[in-house]
Every structure is written in structure tokens, then in C-alpha cells.
N, C-alpha and C positions, 0 to 999 in steps of 0.2 A: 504493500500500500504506500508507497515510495515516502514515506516521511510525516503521510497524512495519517491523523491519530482523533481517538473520541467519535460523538456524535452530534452532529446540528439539526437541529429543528425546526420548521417555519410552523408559524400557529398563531392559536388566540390564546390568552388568558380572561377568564369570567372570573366573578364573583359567585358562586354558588350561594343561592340564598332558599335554604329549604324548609318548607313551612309544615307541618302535621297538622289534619282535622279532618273531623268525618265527612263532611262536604265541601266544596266548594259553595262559595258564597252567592250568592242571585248578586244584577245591577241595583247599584244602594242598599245594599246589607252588607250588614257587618256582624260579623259572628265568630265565636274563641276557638282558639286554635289548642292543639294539644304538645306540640314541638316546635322550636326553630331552631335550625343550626346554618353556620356561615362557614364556608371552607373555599377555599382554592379548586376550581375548576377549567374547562376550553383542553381539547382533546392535545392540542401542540404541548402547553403544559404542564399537563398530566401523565403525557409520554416522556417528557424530559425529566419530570421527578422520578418516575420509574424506572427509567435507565441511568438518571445518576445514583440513585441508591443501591443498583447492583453492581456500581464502581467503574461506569464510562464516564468520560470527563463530556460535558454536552454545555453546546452554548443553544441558547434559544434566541429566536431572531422574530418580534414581534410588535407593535404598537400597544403604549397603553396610557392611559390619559392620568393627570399629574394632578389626582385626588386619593381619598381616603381607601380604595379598593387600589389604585395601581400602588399604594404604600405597602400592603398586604401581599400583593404580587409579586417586589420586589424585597420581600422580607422571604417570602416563600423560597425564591429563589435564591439567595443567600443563606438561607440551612442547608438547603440541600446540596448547596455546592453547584449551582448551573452558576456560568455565564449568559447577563442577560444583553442581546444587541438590541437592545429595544428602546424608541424614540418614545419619548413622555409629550405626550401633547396638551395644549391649555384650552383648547375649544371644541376637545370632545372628550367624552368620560371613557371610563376602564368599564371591559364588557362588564356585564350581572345575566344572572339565569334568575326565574322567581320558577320554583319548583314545588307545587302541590305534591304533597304524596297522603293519599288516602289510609286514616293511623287504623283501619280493621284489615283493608283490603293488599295495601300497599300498592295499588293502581299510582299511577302520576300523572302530572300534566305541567308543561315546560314553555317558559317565554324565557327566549335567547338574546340579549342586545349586545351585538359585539363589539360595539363603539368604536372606539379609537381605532382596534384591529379591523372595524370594514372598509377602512379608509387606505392598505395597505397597496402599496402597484409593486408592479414591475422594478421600476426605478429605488423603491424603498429595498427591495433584495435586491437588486445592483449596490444596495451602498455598504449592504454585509454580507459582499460578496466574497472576501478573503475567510470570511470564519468559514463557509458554504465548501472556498476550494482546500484548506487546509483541513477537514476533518475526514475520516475514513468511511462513516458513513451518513446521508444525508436521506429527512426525513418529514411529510408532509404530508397537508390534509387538505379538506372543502371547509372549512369555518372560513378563513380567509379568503376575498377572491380568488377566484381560477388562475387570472392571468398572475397573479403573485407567484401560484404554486408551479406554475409552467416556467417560470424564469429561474426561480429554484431547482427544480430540477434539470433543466438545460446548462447552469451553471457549473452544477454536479456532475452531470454527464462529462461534459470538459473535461473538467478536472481529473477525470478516472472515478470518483468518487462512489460510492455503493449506492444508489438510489433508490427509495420507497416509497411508494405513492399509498398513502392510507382513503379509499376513495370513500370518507364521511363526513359530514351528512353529505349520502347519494343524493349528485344530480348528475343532470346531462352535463358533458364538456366536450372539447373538442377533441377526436380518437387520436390525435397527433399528441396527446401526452403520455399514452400509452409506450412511444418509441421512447422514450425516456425515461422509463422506470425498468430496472432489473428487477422487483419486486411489487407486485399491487395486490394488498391485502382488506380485502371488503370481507364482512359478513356475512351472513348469510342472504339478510333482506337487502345490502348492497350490492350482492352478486346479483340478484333476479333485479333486481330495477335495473341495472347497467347491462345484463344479456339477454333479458327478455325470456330466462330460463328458471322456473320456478325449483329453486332450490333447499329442499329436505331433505335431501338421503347425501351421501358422501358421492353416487351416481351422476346426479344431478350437478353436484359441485364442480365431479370432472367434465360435464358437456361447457358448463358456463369456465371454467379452466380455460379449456380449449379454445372459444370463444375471445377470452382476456390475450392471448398466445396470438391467436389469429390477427388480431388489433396490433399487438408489436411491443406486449412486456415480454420479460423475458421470464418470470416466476408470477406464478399466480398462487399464494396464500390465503385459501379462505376458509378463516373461524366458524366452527359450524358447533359454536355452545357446548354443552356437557358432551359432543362427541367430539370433541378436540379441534385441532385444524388440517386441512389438506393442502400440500407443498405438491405444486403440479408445475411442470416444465417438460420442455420436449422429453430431458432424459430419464424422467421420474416421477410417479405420482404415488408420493406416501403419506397415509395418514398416520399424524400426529397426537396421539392419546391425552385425553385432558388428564390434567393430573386432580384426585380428589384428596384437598388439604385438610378437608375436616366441613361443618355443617357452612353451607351457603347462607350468608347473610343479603349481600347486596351485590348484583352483577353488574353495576351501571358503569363501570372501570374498568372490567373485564379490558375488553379492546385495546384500550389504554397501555393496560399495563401487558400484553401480549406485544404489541408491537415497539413499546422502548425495549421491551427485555431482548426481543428479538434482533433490532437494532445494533444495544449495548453488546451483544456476544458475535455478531457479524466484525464490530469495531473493534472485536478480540482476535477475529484471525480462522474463531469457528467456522464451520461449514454449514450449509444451509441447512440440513437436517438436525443436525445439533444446536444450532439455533433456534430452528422451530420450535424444538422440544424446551430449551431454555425456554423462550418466550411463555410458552404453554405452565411453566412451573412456575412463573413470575404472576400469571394471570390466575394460576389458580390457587395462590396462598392469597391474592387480591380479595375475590366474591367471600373469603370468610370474615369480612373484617368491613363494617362501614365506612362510606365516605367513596370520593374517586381516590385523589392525589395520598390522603393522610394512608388509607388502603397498600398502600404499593409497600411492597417488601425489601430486605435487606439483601444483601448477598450471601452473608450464612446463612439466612431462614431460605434462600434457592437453591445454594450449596447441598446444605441437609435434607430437603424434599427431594432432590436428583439422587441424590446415594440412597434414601429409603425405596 
């Protein structure tokens, strides 16, 4: 990896703002809730805490506005050890999520404002483009515009760099970013929105696989929940066993923390199946533990789950 080391990120940071109560409220009512909690959220810096805690050095490259949440953001990222390339701005706020979750059913319901981060272009990763060419592997999503994420990964490309296109929240984009990603890991409900292949069985994964291949990645990774992930490429398609940590608490991180783990051990030198499976240990010590970011594991507590 000729001198290129760590992982970079392009992403959002949100404010996670999570509310408990048995309903949601009607227009002009006001009614008591049963929990609140605040945490660090946005899929870019949820993956970067996850992969620095399993000991990749990772900068994250993102906008956040120069209030009381991006103070939060930039504290977050200071324990965990990221580098933050991120431009503080004065006339638009740090994302926030307001998260219903239903306290009998645990149903949810999610408003996203990504603020500062929807503001990000092209030219904004042009100006952090030396962290982008100097790390080994390089890592994005859909929170932030498309055209950010395509100049990121074209930067990468350049470079040699490992390139990962995490394709969430699915939308349409242009197929020409496909040739730019070594790695595109959707879910299950992002693999059927993006091939038009409704995907349930591990079958089904490999038709929409093939699909992602035909477009112009070069590895299609796709999470397929409590049955682990499938690592599909011309030369191989093996599925990846979830690993079971102990009782499921909350899987809203899951992805998250799959794809830094997966990342962080590519930026080691592992092989892609060795990686998957890291990834898979990292995501499933996550779903026993609430929260996204606070969720993510150590490098002992993945060390020790691989050896048992």
C-alpha cells in the first residue's frame, strides 16, 4: 500500500436525539414521554468510531456547523482518537435526527436534518484531498450528496487507495460510481432498491451481486442481518457467518459498525474474507449493546469473539 496507512471517511455527523413514549403525538398535542437520550450519530461517523476503536488511525472529512451539537461532534471525535477534516460553519447548524421509538413496541420513526453536511460538493473533498490520497483505505456513503461521494472516491481511485462505497440511505445515482468502488456494501433492502432484485435468501443476494459486478464494482458485500454477509466477486462468493455475541439489544448500528470494522482490517493488510468476517465480529458485539456510535467495540472484545 506504498506508504498509504489508516482509514478516511467522507460522511455526516447528526445529533441523535431519541425520544420514548407510547404514541406519537397528534398536531397541537403535547403528551409525556417515557425516555430521552442524546448520542452521536450520521452513518460517516459512526463508521469512523468503529474503526478507530478497533485501532485504525481514521480521519473523517465532513461539514458541521459551529454550535452546541458540532461541540459534541468534535469532542466525540477527540476520545476516540479520529482526525476531524471538517469545516465548522456559522450559517448552518450540525445535522440532528428526532427519533420516536415506540417504549412497548420499539417501532421508530426518524426526521434527518443534515445541515451543514448537505451543503458539502465536490470542491469541499478536493480540499481534503491529501488525507483521501494518503490513507490505505477510503470510505463513503449517501447522507452527503452524490456528487461529494463520486469525487471521493475518484480521488481514491488515483491514489491506489482501497475504495468503499457504502450505498445508504439507497437512492438512484449515476452507474459511473460503481467503476470506482473495489467494494459496494448495501443491505439487504439497498441491494433490491438499487437491482431491482428482491433480496431474502443468500440466492437472491448472489443474482443482485452479479448485477452490482455487471455495473463495474469490483466486490459486492451484502449484509443480509442475522444470516451474516455475502462477499461476491468474479473469483468468489462466500458467505460470511454472523457472529452471535450474546442477546440483541438494538441493531440500528449494525451496518455501521460492519463496515468501519471491515475497513479498519482491509487498512491492516487482511484479505477480503478475513475482513468480512472481522467486520461481521465488530457488528455483532454492536446489536448487544444500545446506542449507534457508544455500541461499537474494542479491539480485545473482537480479538476475543474471533478466537471463541
Amino acid at each position: 500500500m506504498s506508504g498509504r496507512r489508516g482509514v478516511a471517511i467522507l460522511g455526516i455527523f447528526v445529533a441523535d436525539l431519541a425520544f420514548r413514549a407510547g404514541r406519537l403525538p397528534g398536531i397541537g398535542e403535547t403528551i409525556a414521554g417515557s425516555g430521552f437520550k442524546m448520542g452521536p450519530g450520521g452513518k460517516g461517523s459512526n463508521q469512523a468510531v468503529a474503526a478507530a476503536r478497533v485501532g485504525a488511525k481514521v480521519t473523517f472529512i465532513s461539514k458541521i456547523g459551529r454550535d452546541e451539537f458540532g461541540a459534541n461532534a468534535l469532542a466525540t471525535w477527540k476520545k476516540e482518537g479520529i482526525t476531524p477534516r471538517v469545516v465548522e460553519m456559522d450559517d448552518q447548524p450540525t445535522g440532528a435526527a428526532f427519533i420516536y421509538v415506540n417504549d412497548t413496541n420499539g417501532d421508530n420513526a426518524i426526521i434527518v436534518v443534515p445541515g451543514a453536511a448537505a451543503t458539502i460538493t465536490a470542491a469541499d473533498v478536493d480540499a481534503a484531498a491529501d488525507a483521501i490520497r494518503n490513507a490505505a483505505v477510503f470510505i463513503t456513503q449517501l447522507e452527503q450528496p452524490v456528487a461529494a461521494a463520486k469525487r471521493g472516491l475518484a480521488i481514491a481511485r488515483e491514489a491506489g487507495a482501497v475504495t468503499i462505497f457504502n450505498p445508504a440511505p439507497a437512492e438512484r445515482f449515476d452507474d459511473a460510481l460503481y467503476g470506482l468502488c473495489d467494494y459496494v456494501t448495501p443491505n439487504e433492502s439497498e441491494a433490491t432498491l438499487l437491482t431491482g432484485i428482491e433480496v431474502k435468501t443468500v440466492d437472491d443476494a448472489r443474482k443482485a451481486g452479479d448485477i452490482f459486478l455487471k455495473n463495474g464494482a469490483g466486490t459486492a458485500l451484502i449484509t443480509l442481518g442475522e444470516a451474516g454477509a455475502l462477499l461476491h466477486s468474479k473469483t468468489q462468493s462466500t458467505l460470511v457467518p454472523a457472529f452471535k455475541a450474546g442477546p440483541v439489544v438494538e441493531t440500528t448500528g449494525a451496518g455501521d459498525a460492519f463496515n468501519g470494522g471491515f475497513a479498519a482490517a482491509l487498512a491492516e493488510g487482511a484479505a477480503p474474507l478475513e475482513a468480512a468476517r472481522f467486520g461481521a465480529a465488530v457488528a455483532g458485539i454492536s446489536v448487544t449493546r444500545a446506542g449507534t456510535a457508544p455500541s461499537m467495540p474494542t479491539r480485545s472484545e473482537v480479538d476475543a469473539l474471533l478466537k471463541r
